[in-house]
KEFIBA-403114 format. One record per atom (N, C-alpha, C): residue number from 0; atom name; z, y, x. Coordinates in steps of 0.02 Angstrom, whole numbers. Atoms other than C-alpha are relative to their C-alpha. Last residue first. Layout:
BEGIN
{zati NUM,'CA',{Z,Y,X}}
...
This chain:
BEGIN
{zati 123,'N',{-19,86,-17}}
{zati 123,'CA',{-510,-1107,-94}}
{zati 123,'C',{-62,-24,-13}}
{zati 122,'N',{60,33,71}}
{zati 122,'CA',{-542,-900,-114}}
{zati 122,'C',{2,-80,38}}
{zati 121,'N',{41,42,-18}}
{zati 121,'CA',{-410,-802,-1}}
{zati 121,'C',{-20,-51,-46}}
{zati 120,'N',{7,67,26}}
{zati 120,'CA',{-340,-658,-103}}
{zati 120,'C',{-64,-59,39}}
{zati 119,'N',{29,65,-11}}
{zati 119,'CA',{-321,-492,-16}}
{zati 119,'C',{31,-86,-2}}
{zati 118,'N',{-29,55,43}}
{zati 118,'CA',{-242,-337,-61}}
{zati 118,'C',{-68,-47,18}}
{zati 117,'N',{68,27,24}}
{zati 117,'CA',{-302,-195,39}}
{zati 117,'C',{25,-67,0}}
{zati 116,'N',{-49,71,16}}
{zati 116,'CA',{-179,-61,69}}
{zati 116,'C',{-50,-24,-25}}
{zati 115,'N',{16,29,29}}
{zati 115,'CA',{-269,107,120}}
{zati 115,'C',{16,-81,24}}
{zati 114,'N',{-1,37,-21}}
{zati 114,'CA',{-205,265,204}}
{zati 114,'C',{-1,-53,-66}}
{zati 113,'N',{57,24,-7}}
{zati 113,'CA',{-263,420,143}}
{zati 113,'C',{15,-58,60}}
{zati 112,'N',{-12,-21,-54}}
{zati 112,'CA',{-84,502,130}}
{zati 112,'C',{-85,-22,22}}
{zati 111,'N',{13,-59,13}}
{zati 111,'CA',{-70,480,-71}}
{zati 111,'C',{-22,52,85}}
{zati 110,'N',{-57,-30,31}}
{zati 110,'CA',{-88,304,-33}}
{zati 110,'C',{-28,70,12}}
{zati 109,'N',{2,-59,-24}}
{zati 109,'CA',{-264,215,-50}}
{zati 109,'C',{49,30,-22}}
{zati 108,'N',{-35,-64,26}}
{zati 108,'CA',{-286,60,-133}}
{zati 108,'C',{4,48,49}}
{zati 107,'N',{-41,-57,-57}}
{zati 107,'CA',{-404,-68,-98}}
{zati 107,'C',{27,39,-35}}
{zati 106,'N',{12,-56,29}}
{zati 106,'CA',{-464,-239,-201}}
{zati 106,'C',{60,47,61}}
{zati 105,'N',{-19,-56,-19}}
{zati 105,'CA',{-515,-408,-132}}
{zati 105,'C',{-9,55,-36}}
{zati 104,'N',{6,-42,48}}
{zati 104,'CA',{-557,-577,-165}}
{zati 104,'C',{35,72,16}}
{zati 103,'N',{-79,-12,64}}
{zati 103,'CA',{-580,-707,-25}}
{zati 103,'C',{-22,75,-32}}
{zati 102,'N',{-54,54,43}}
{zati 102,'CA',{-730,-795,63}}
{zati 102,'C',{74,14,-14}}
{zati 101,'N',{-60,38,-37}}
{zati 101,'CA',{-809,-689,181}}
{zati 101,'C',{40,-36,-17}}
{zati 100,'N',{54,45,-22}}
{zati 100,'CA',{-963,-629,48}}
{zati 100,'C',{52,-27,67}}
{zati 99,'N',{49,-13,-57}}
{zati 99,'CA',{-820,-535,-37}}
{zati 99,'C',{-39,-65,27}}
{zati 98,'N',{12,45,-38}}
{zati 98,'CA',{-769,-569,-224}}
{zati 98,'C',{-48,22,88}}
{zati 97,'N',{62,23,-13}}
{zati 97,'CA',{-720,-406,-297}}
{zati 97,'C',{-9,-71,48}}
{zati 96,'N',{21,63,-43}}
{zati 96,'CA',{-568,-352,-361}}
{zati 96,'C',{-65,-30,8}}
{zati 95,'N',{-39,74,41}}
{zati 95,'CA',{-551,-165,-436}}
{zati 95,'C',{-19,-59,32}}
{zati 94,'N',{-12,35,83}}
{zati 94,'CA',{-613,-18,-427}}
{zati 94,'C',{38,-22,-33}}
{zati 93,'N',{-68,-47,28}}
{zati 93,'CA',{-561,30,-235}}
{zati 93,'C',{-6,-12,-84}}
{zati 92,'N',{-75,48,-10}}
{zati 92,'CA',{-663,-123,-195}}
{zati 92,'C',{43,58,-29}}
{zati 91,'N',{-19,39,47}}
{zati 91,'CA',{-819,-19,-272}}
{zati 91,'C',{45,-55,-4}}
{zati 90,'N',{-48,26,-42}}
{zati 90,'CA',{-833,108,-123}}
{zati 90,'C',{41,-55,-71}}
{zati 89,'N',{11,21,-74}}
{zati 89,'CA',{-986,204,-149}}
{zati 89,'C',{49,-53,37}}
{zati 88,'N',{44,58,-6}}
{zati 88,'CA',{-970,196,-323}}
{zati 88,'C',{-13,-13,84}}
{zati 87,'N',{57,4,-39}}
{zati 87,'CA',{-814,302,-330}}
{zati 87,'C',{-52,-32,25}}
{zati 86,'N',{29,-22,40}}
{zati 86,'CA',{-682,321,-479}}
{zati 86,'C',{-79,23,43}}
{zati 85,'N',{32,-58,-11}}
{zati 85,'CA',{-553,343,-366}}
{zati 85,'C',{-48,25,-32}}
{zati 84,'N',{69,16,-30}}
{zati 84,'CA',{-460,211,-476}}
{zati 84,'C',{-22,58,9}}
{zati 83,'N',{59,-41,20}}
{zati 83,'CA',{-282,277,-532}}
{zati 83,'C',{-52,-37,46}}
{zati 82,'N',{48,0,-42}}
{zati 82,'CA',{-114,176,-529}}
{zati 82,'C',{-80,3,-24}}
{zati 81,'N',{17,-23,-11}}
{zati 81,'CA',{-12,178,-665}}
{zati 81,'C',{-68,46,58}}
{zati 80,'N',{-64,-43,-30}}
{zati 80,'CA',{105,55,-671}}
{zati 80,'C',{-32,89,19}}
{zati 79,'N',{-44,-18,72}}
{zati 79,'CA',{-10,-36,-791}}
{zati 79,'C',{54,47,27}}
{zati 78,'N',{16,-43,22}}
{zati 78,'CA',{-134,-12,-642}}
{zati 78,'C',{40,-7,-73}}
{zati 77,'N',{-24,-75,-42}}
{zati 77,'CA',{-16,-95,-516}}
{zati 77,'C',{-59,50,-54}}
{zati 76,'N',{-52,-28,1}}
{zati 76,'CA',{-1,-237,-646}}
{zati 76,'C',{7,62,43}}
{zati 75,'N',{-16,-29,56}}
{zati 75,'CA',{-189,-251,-676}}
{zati 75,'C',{75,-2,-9}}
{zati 74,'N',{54,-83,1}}
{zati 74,'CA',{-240,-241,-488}}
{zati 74,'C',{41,3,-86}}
{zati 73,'N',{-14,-42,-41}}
{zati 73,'CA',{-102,-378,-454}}
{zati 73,'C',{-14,71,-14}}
{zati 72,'N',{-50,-33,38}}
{zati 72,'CA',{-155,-485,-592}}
{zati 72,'C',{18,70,25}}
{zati 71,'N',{1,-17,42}}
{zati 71,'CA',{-333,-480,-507}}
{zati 71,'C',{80,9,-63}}
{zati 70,'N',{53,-63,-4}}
{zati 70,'CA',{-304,-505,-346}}
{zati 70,'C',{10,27,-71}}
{zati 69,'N',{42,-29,51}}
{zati 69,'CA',{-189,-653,-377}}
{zati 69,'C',{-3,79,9}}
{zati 68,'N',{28,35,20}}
{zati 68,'CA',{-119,-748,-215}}
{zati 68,'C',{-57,1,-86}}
{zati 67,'N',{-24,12,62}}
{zati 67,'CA',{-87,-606,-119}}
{zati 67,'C',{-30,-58,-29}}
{zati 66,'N',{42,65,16}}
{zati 66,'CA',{-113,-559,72}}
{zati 66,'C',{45,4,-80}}
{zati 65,'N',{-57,37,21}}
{zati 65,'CA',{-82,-373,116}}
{zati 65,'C',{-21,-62,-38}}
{zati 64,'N',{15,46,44}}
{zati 64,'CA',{-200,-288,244}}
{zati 64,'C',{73,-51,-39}}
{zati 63,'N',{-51,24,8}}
{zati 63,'CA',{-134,-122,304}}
{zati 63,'C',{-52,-62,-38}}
{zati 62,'N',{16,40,82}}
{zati 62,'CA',{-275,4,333}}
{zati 62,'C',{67,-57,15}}
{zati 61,'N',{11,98,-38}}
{zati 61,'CA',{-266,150,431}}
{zati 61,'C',{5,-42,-68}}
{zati 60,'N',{68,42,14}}
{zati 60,'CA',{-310,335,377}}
{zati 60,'C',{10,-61,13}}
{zati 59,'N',{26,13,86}}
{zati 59,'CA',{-175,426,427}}
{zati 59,'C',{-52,-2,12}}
{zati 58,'N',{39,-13,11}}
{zati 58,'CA',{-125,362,631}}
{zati 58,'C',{-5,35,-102}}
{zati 57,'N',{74,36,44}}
{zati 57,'CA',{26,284,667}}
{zati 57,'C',{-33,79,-5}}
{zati 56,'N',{12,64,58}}
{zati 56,'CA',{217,373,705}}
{zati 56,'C',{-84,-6,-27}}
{zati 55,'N',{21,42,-32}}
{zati 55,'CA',{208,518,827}}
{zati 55,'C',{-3,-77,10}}
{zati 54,'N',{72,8,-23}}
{zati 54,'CA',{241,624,708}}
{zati 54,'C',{-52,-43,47}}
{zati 53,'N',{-4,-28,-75}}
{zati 53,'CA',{378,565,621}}
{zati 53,'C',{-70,25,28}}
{zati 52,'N',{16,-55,-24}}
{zati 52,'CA',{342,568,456}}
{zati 52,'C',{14,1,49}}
{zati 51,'N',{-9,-54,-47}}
{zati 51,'CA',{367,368,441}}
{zati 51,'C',{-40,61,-29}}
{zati 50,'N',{18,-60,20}}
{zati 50,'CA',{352,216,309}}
{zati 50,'C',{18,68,62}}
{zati 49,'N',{-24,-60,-26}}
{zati 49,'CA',{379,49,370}}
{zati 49,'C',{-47,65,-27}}
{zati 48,'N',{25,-58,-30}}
{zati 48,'CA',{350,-105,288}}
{zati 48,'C',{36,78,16}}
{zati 47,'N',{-20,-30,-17}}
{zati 47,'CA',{421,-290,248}}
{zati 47,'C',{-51,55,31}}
{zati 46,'N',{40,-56,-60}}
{zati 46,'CA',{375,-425,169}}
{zati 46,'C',{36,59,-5}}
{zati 45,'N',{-17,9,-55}}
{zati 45,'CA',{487,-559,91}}
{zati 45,'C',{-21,43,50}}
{zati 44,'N',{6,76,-22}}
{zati 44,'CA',{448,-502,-79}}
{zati 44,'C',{52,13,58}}
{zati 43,'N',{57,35,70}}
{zati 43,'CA',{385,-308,-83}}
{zati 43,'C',{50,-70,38}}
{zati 42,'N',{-11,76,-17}}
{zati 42,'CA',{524,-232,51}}
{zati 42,'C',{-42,-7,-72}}
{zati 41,'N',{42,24,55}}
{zati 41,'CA',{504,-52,117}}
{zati 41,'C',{2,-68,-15}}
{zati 40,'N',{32,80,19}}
{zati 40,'CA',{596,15,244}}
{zati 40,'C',{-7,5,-76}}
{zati 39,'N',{-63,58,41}}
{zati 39,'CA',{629,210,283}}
{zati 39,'C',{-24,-73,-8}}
{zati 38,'N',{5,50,-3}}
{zati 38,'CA',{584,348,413}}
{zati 38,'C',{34,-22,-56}}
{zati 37,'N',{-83,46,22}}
{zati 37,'CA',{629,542,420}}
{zati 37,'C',{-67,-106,2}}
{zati 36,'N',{52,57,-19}}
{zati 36,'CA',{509,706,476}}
{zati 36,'C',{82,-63,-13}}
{zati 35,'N',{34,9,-43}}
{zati 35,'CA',{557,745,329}}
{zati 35,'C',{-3,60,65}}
{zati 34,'N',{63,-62,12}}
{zati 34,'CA',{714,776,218}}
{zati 34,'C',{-43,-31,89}}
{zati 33,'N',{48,12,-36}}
{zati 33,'CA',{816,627,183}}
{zati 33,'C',{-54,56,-7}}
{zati 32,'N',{-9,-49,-45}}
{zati 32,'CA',{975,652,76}}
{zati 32,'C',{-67,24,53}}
{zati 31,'N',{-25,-51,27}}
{zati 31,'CA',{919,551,-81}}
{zati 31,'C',{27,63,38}}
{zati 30,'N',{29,-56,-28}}
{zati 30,'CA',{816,441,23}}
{zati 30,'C',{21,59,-42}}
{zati 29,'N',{-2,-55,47}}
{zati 29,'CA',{940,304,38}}
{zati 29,'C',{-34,39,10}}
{zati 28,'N',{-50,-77,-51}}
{zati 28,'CA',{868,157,131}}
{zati 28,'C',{5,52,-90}}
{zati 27,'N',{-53,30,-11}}
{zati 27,'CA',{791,-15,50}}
{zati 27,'C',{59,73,26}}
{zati 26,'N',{-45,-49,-65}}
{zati 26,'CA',{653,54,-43}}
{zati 26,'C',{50,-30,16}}
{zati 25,'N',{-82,-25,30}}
{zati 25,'CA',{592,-82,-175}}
{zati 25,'C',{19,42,86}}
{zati 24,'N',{-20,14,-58}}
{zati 24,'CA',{395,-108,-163}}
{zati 24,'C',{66,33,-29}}
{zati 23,'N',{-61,44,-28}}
{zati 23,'CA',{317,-124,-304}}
{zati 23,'C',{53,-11,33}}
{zati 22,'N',{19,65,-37}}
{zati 22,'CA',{136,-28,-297}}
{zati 22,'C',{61,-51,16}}
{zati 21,'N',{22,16,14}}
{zati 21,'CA',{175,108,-416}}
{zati 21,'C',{-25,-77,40}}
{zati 20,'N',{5,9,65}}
{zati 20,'CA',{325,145,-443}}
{zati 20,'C',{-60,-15,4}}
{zati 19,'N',{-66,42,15}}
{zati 19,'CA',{399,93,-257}}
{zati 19,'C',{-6,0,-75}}
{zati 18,'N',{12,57,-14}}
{zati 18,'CA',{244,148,-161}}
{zati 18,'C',{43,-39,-42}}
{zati 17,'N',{54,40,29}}
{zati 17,'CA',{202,285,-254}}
{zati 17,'C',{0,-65,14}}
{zati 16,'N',{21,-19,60}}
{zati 16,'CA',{368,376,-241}}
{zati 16,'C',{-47,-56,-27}}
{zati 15,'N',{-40,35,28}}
{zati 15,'CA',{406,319,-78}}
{zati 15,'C',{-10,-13,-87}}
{zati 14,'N',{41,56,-62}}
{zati 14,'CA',{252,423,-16}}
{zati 14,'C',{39,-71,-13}}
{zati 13,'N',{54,18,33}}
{zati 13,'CA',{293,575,-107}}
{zati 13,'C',{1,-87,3}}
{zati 12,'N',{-30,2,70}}
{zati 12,'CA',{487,571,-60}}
{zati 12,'C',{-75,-20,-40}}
{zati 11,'N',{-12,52,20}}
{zati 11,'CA',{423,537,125}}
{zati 11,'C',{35,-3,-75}}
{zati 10,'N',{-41,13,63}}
{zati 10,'CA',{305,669,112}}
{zati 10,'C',{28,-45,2}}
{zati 9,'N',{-25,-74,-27}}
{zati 9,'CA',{162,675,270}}
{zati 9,'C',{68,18,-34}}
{zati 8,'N',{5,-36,40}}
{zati 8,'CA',{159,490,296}}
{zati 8,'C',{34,74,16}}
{zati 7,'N',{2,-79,-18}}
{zati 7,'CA',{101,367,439}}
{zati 7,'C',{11,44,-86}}
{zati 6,'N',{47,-39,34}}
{zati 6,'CA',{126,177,405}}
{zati 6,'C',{16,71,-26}}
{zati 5,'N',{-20,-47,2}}
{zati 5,'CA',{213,44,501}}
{zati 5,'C',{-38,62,-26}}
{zati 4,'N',{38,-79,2}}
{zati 4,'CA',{159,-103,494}}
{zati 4,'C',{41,68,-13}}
{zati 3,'N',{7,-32,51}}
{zati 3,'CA',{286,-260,527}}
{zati 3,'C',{-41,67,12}}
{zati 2,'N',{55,-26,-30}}
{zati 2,'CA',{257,-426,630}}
{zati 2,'C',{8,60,-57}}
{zati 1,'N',{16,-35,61}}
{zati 1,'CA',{410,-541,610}}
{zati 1,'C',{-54,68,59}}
{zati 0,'N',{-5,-71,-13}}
{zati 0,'CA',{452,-647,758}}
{zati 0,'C',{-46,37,-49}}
């Protein structure tokens, strides 16, 4: 039984936008008619996510952990795609991959909605 997130946006044209040029993910729905509040799937791989304006869809601000086996390609293909570093010392996973003291590698993103995808590489 599949376990999928669902994740709060204000824009689903924004919000598709970033996820599908910059972070991968292939839209599966048409959103060429779709004016918000609207829903669509999301498919990286085998995984699967949900996008919503509804309102009474999730929280903004949550976090989504997504497992990967390279951190670091990852960060430098989603930043050849463009993807911007906040550019904030207080929060030096958003950088770029860092080894955590829990034993795997990790870097965060943050969609245009202030919800944050956090790529994680378990360390062998």
């Amino acid at each position: 039984m599949p376990i999928i997130p669902l994740v709060r946006c204000r824009h689903i044209a924004a919000s598709v936008a970033f996820y599908t040029a910059i972070l991968d993910f292939e839209c599966e729905d048409d959103t060429s008619e779709r004016h918000d509040p609207t829903f669509v799937t999301l498919r990286r791989n085998a995984d699967v996510l949900f996008l919503s304006s509804h309102a009474g869809d999730g929280q903004f601000g949550q976090a989504v952990v997504v497992l990967t086996d390279d951190a670091d390609g990852l960060f430098r293909a989603f930043q050849g795609r463009g993807l911007r570093t906040p550019s904030n010392p207080a929060s030096p996973v958003h950088e770029g991959p860092l080894d955590q003291t829990w034993g795997t590698r990790e870097f965060y993103v943050t969609d245009p909605d202030g919800n944050t995808l956090r790529f994680v590489q378990p360390r062998r």
